[in-house]
C-alpha positions as a Markdown table, in Angstrom:
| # | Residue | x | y | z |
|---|---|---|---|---|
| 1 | Unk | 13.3 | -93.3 | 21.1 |
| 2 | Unk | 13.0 | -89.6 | 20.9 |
| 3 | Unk | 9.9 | -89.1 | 23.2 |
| 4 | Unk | 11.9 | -88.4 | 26.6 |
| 5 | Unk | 13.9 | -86.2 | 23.9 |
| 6 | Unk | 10.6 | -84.5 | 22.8 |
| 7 | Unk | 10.0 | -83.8 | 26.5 |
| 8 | Unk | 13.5 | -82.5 | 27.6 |
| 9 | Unk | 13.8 | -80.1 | 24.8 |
| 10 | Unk | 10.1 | -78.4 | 24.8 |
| 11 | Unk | 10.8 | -77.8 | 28.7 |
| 12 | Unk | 13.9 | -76.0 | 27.6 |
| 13 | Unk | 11.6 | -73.9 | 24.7 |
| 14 | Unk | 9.3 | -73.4 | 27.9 |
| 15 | Unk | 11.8 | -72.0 | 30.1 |
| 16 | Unk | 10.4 | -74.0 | 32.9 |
| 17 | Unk | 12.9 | -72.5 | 35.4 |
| 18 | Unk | 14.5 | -75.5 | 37.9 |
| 19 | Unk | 14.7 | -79.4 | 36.0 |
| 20 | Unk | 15.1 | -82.5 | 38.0 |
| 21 | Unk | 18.7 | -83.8 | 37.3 |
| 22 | Unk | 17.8 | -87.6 | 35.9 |
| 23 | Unk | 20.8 | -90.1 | 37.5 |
| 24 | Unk | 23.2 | -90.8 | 34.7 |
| 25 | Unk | 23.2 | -95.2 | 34.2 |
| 26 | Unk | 25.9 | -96.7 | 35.8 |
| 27 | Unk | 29.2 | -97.0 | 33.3 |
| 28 | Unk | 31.5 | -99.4 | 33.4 |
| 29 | Unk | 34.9 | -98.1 | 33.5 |
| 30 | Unk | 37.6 | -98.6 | 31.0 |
| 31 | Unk | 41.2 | -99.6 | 31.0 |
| 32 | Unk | 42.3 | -96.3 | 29.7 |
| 33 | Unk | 40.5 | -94.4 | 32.2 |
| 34 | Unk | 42.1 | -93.1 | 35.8 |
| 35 | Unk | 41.0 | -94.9 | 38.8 |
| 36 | Unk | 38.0 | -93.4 | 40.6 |
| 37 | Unk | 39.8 | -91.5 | 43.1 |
| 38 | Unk | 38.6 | -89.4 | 46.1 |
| 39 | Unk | 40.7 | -87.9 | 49.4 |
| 40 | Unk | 42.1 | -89.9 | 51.9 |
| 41 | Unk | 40.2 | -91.4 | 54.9 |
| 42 | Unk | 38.2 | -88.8 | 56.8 |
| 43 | Unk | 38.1 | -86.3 | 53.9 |
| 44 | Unk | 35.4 | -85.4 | 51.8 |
| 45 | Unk | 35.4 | -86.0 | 47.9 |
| 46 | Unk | 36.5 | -82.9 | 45.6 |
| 47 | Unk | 33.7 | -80.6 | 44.9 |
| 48 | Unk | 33.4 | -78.8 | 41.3 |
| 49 | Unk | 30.9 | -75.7 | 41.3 |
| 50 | Unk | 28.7 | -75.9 | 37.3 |
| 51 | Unk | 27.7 | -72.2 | 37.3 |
| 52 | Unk | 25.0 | -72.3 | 34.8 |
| 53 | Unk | 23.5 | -68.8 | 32.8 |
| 54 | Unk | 20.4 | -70.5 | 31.7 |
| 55 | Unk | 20.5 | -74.0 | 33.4 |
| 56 | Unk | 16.9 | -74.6 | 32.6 |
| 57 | Unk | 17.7 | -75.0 | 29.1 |
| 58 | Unk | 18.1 | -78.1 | 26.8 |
| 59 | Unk | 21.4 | -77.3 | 26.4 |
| 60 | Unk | 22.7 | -76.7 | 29.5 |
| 61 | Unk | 20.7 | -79.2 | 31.0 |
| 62 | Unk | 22.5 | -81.7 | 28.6 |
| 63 | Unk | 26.0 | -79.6 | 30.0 |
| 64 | Unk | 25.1 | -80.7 | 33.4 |
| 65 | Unk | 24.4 | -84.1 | 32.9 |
| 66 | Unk | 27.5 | -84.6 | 31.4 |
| 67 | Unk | 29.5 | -83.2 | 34.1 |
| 68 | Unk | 27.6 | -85.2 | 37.0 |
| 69 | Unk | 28.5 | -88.3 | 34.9 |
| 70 | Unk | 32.2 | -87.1 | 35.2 |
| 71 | Unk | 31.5 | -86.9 | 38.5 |
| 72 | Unk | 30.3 | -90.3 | 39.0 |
| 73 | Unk | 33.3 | -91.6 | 36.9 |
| 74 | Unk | 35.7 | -90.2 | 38.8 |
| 75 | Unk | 34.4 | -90.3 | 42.3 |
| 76 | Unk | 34.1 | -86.4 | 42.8 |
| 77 | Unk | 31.2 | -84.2 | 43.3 |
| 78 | Unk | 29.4 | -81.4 | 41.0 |
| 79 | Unk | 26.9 | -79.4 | 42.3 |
| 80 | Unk | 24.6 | -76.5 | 40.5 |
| 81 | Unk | 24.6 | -72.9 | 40.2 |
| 82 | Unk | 22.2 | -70.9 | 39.2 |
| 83 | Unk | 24.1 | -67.0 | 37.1 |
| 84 | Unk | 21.4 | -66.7 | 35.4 |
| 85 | Unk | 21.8 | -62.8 | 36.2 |
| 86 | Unk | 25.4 | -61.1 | 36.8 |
| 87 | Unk | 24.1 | -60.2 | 40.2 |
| 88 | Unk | 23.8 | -64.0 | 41.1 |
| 89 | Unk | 27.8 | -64.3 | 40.2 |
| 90 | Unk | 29.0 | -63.3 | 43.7 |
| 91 | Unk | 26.4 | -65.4 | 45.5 |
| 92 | Unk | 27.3 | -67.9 | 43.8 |
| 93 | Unk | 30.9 | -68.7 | 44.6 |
| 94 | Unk | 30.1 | -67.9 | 48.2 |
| 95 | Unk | 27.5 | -70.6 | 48.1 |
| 96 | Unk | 30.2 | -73.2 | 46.4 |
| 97 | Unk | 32.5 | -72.7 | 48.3 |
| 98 | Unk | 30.4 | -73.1 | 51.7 |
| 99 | Unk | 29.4 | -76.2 | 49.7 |
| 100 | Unk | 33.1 | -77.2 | 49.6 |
| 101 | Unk | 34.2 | -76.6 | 46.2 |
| 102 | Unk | 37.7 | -75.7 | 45.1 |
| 103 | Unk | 37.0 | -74.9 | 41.7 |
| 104 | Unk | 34.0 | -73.6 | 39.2 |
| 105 | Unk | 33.1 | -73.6 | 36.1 |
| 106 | Unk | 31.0 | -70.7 | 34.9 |
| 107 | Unk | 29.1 | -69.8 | 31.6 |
| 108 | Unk | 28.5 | -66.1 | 32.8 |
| 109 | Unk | 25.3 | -63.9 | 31.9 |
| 110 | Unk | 27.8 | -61.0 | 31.0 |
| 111 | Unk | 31.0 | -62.2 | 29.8 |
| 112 | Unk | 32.6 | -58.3 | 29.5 |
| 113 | Unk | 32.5 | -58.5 | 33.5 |
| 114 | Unk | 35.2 | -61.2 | 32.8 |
| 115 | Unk | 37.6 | -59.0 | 35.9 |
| 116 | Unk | 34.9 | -58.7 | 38.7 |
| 117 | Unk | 34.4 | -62.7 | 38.5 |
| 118 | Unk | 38.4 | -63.6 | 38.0 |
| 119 | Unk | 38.4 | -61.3 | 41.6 |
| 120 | Unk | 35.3 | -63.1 | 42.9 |
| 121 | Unk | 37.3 | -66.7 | 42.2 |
| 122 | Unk | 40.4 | -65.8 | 43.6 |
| 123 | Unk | 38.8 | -64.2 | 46.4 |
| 124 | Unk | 36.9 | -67.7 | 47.5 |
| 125 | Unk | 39.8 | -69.8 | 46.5 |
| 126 | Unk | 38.0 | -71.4 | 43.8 |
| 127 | Unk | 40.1 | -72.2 | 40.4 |
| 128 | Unk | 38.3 | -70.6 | 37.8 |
| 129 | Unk | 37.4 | -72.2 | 34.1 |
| 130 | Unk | 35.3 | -70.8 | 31.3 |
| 131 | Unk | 32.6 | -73.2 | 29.3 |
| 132 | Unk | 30.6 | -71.8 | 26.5 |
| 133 | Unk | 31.0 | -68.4 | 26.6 |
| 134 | Unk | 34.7 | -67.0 | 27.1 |
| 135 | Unk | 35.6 | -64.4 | 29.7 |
| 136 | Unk | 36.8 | -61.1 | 28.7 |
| 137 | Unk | 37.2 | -57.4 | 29.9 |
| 138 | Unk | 35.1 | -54.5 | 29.2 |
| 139 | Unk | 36.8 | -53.8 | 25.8 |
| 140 | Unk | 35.7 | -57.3 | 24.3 |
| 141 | Unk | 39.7 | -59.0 | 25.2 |
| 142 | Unk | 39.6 | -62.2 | 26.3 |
| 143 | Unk | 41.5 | -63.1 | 29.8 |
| 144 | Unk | 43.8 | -65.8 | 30.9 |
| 145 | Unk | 41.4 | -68.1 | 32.2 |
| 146 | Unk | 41.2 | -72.0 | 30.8 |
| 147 | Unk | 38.4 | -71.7 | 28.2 |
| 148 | Unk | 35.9 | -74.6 | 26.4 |
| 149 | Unk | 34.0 | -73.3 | 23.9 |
| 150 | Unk | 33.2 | -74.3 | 20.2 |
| 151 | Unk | 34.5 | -72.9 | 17.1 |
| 152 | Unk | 32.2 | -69.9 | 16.7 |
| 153 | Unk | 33.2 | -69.5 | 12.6 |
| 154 | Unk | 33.4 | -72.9 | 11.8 |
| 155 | Unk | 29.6 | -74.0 | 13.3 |
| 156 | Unk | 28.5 | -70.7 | 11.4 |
| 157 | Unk | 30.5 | -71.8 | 8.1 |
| 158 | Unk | 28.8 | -74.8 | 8.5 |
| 159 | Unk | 25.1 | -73.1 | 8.8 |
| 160 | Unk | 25.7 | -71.0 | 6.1 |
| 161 | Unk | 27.0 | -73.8 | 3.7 |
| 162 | Unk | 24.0 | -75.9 | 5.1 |
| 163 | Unk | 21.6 | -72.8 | 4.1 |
| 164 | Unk | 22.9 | -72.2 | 1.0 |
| 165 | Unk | 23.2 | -76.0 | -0.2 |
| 166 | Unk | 19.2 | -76.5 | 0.5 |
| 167 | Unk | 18.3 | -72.9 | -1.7 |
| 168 | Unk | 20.7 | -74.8 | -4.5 |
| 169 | Unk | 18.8 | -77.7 | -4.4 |
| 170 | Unk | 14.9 | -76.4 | -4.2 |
| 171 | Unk | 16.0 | -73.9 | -7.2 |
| 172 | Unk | 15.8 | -70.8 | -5.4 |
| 173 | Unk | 15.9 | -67.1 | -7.7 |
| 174 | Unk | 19.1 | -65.8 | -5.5 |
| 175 | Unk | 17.9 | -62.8 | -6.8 |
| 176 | Unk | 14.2 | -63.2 | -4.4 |
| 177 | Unk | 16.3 | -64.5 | -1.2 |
| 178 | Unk | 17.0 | -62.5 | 1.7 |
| 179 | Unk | 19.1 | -62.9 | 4.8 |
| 180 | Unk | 18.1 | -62.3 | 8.4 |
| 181 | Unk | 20.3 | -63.6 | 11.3 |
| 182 | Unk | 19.6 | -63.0 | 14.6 |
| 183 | Unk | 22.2 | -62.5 | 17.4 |
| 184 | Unk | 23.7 | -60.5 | 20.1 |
| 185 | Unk | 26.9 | -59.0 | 18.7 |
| 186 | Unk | 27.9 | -57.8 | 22.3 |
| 187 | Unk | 28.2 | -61.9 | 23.3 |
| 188 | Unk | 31.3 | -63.1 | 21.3 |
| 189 | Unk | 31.1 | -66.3 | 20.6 |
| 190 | Unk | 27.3 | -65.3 | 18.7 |
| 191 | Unk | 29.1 | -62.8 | 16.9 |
| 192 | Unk | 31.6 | -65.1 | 14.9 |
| 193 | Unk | 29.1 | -67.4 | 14.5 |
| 194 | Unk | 27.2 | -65.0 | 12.4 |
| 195 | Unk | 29.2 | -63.0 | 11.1 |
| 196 | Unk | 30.7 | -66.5 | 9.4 |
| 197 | Unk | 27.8 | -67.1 | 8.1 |
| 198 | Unk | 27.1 | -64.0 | 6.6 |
| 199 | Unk | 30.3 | -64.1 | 5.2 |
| 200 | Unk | 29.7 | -67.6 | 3.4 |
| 201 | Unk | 26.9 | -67.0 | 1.8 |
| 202 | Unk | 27.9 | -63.5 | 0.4 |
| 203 | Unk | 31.2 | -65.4 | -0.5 |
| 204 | Unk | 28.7 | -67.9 | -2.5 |
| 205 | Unk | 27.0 | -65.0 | -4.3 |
| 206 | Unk | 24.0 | -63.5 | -1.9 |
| 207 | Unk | 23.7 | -59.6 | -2.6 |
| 208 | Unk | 25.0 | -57.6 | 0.7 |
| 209 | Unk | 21.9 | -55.4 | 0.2 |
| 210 | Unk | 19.6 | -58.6 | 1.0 |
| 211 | Unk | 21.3 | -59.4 | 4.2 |
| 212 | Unk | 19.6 | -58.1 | 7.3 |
| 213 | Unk | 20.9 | -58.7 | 11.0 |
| 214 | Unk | 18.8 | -57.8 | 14.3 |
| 215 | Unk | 19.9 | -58.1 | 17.4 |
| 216 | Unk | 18.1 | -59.8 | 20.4 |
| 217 | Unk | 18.7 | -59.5 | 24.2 |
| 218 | Unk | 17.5 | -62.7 | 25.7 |
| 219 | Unk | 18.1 | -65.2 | 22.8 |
| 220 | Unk | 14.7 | -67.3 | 23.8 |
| 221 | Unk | 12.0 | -67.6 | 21.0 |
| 222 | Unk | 9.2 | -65.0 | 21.8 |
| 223 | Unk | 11.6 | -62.3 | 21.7 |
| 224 | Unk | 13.0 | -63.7 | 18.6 |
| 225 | Unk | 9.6 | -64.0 | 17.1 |
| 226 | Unk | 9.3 | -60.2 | 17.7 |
| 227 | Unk | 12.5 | -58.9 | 16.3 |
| 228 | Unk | 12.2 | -61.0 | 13.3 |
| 229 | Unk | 8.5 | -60.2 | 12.5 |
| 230 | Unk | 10.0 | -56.5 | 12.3 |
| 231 | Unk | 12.4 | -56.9 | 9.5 |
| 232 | Unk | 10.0 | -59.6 | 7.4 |
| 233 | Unk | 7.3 | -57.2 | 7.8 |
| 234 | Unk | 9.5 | -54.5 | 6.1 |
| 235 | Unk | 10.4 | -56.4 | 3.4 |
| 236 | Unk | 7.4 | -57.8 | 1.8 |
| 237 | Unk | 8.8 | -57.7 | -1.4 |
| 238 | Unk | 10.7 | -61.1 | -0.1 |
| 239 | Unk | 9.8 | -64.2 | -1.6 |
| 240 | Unk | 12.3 | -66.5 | 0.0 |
| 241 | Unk | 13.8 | -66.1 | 3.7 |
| 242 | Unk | 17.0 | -67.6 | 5.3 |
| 243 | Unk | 16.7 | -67.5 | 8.5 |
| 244 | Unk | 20.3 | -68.0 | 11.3 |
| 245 | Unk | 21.5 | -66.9 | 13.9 |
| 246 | Unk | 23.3 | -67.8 | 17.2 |
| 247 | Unk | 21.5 | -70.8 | 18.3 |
| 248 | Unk | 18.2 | -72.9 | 17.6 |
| 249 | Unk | 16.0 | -70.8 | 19.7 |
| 250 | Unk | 16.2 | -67.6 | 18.0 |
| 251 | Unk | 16.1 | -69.3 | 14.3 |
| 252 | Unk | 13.0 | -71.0 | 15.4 |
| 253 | Unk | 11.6 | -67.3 | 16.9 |
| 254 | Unk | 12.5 | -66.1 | 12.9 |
| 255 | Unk | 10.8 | -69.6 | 11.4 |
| 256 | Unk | 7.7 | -68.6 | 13.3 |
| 257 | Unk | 7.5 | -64.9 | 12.6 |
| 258 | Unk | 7.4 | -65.6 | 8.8 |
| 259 | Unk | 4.7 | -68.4 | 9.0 |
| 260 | Unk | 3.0 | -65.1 | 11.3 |
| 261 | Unk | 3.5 | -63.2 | 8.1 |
| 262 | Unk | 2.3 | -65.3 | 5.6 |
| 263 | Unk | 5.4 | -66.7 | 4.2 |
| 264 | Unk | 4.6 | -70.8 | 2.9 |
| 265 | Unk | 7.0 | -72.7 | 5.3 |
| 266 | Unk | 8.9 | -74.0 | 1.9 |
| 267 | Unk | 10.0 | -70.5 | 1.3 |
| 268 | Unk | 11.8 | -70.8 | 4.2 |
| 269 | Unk | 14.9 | -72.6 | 5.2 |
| 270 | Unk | 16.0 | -72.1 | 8.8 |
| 271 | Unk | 19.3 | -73.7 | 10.5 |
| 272 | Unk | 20.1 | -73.5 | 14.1 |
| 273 | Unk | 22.8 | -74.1 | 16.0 |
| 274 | Unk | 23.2 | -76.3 | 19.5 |
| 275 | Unk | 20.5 | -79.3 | 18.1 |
| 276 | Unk | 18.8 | -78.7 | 20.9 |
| 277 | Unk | 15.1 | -76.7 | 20.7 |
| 278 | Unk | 15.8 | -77.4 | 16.8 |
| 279 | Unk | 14.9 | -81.2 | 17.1 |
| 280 | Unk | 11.0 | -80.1 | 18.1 |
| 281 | Unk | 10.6 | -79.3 | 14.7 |
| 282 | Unk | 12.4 | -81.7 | 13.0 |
| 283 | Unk | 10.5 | -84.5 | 14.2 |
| 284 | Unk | 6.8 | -83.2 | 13.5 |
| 285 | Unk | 5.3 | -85.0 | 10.9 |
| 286 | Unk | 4.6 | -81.9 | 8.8 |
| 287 | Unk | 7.5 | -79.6 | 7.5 |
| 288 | Unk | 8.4 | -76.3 | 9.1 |
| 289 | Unk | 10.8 | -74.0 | 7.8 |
| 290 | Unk | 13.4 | -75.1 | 10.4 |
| 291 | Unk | 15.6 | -77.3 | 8.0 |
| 292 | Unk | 18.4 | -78.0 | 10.2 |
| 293 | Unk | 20.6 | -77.5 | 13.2 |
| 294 | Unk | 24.4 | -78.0 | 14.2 |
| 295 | Unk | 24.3 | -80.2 | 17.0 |
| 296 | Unk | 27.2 | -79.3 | 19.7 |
| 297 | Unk | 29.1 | -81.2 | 21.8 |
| 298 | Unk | 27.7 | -80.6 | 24.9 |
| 299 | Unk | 29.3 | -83.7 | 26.7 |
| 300 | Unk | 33.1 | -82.2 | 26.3 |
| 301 | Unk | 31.4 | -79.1 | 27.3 |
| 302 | Unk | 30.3 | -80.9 | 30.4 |
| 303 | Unk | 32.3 | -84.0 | 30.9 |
| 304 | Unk | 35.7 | -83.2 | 29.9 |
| 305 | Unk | 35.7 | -79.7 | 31.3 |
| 306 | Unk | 34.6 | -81.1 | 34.5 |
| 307 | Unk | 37.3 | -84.1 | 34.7 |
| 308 | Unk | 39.9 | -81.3 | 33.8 |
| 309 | Unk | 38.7 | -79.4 | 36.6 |
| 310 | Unk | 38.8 | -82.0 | 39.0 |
| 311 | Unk | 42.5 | -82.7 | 37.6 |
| 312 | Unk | 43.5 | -79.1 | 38.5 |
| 313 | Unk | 42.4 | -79.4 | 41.8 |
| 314 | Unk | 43.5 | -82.9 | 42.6 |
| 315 | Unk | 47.0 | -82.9 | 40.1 |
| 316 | Unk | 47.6 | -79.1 | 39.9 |
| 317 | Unk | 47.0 | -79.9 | 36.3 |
| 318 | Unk | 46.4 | -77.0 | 34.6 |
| 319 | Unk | 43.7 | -77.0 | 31.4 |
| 320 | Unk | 44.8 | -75.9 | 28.3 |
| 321 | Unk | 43.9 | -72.0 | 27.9 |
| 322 | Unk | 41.7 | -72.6 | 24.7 |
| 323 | Unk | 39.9 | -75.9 | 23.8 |
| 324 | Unk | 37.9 | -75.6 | 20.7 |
| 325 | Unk | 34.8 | -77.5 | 19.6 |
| 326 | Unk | 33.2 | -78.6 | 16.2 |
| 327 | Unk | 29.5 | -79.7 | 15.5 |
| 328 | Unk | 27.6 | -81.7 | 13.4 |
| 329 | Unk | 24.4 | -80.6 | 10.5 |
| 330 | Unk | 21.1 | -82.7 | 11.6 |
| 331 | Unk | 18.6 | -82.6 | 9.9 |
| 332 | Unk | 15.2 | -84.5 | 8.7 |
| 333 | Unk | 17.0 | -86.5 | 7.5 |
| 334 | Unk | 19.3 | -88.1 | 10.0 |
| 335 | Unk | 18.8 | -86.6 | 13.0 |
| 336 | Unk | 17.6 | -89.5 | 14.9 |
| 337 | Unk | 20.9 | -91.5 | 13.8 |
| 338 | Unk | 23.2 | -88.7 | 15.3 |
| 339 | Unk | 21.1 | -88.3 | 18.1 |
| 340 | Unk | 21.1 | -91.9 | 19.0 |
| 341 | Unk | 25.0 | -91.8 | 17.8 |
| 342 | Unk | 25.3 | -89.2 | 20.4 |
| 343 | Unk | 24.0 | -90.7 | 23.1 |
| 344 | Unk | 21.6 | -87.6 | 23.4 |
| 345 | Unk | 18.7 | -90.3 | 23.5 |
| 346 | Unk | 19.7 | -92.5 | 26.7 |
């Protein structure tokens, strides 16, 4: 079941640049749907622009798919763009709207230029939404544009619990433990995720002086691998390492700089978040330190924020300003039930 899984999700840890966009299977369509509707005779279907950061990863990948299914429900079309620098913004919606789109969603590479791209939308006539990542100014505030994104402390409550519950249970000196998360406190939403669980686990009883946070750039593994091998190294008085941080990627990059250190993988117990590059590991038939992951739901981030964009254009139906997401621990354990559970498998 989880070989094409295997596949999609080491591409993503590969950064393999462009990905083929597999066909979604036909659905059949339920009563309490809307009729697939498109424009009236002569006129072209509505066109919804996915503007994608990193659209070669699992994640986003998985985002995509989602919203061509939506697509393909509902008789409009989504096409792919490629932000994966804030110079590509621009180009972008110029491209989608030659492509005749009325309305993008964007996951922005720099969120603090929130301004510039609101002017960019409104300047192309393209109705602007927010998946992921939430727009704001230069000062960090967020702006009035329709936002999907998850619920940054409650995923990292939930890593932290899922960290501390596993050092319970294998018996762990809390006294020997330390704390590294790894994040990008200038990105929001990775913020609150660890700063939640930071604040859970020194809420459970983990010494401040034995957390440690570093900060990464690009969020992909080798980098993490760096940063992390950094503060290990400095601490070798460390028996046991916890290892979080904003997604799986750079949780894995800290799993692997301690095995690089010396550290036996069951001194270590990493949890990710996204269930994405995480599931790698937790399907190999020996143990890393990667323990778990929060698997997101990357279909409302794609689906339903696609379908509500194609209701703004078609209805004037306006998305709710702020739509919130939750997550779900995988780990050994039961991953492959969620996973199939999730549809992630088809």
């Amino acid at each position: 079941m989880l070989r094409r899984l295997h596949a999609l999700v080491l591409s993503g840890v590969l950064m393999a640049g462009c990905f083929p966009v597999v066909p979604p299977p036909a659905l059949v369509q339920s009563p309490d749907r809307f009729p697939i509707t498109k424009r009236g005779a002569g006129k072209a279907p509505i066109v919804v622009a996915f503007a994608l950061k990193s659209p070669g990863e699992p994640w986003f990948r998985r985002e995509f798919r989602s919203a061509k299914r939506a697509g393909d429900e509902r008789g409009f079309q989504v096409i792919l763009e490629d932000v994966s620098k804030p110079e590509m913004v621009a180009p972008a919606m110029a491209d989608a709207k030659k492509k005749g789109a009325e309305g993008m969603v964007i996951c922005a590479p720099d969120t603090r230029r929130g301004p510039e791209i609101v002017a960019g939308a409104r300047d192309h006539g393209l109705k602007l939404m927010a998946v992921d990542d939430q727009l704001a100014d230069a000062k960090g505030e967020p702006l009035d544009v329709p936002y999907v994104g998850i619920n940054a402390p409650k995923i990292g409550r939930l890593a932290g619990e899922a960290m501390w519950k596993e050092a319970r249970a294998r018996k762990w000196p809390m006294d020997r433990v330390r704390l590294l998360l790894l994040t990008k406190d200038s990105l929001q939403t990775a913020k609150d995720r660890t700063d939640a669980e930071k604040q859970i686990l020194l809420d459970k009883g983990l010494s401040a002086k034995n957390v440690f946070t570093a900060q990464v750039s690009t969020g992909d593994i080798s980098e993490a691998i760096s940063t992390a091998l950094g503060v290990i190294d400095e601490h070798p008085e460390a028996e046991y390492w916890l290892i979080g941080g904003a997604n799986d990627s750079v949780v894995i990059g800290g799993v692997r700089a301690t095995g690089r250190s010396g550290i036996d993988a069951n001194h270590v117990i990493g949890v990710g978040i996204n269930g994405d590059s995480a599931l790698y590991d937790l399907e190999r038939p020996v143990k890393t330190g990667m323990y778990a992951s929060v698997l997101l739901e990357a279909r409302v981030h794609g689906h339903d924020t696609a379908e509500a964009m194609f209701h703004w254009i078609r209805d004037s139906k306006r998305p709710p300003d702020e739509t919130l997401t939750s997550g779900t621990l995988i780990t050994r354990d039961n991953f492959r039930k969620i996973v199939k559970e999730s549809g992630l498998s088809e």
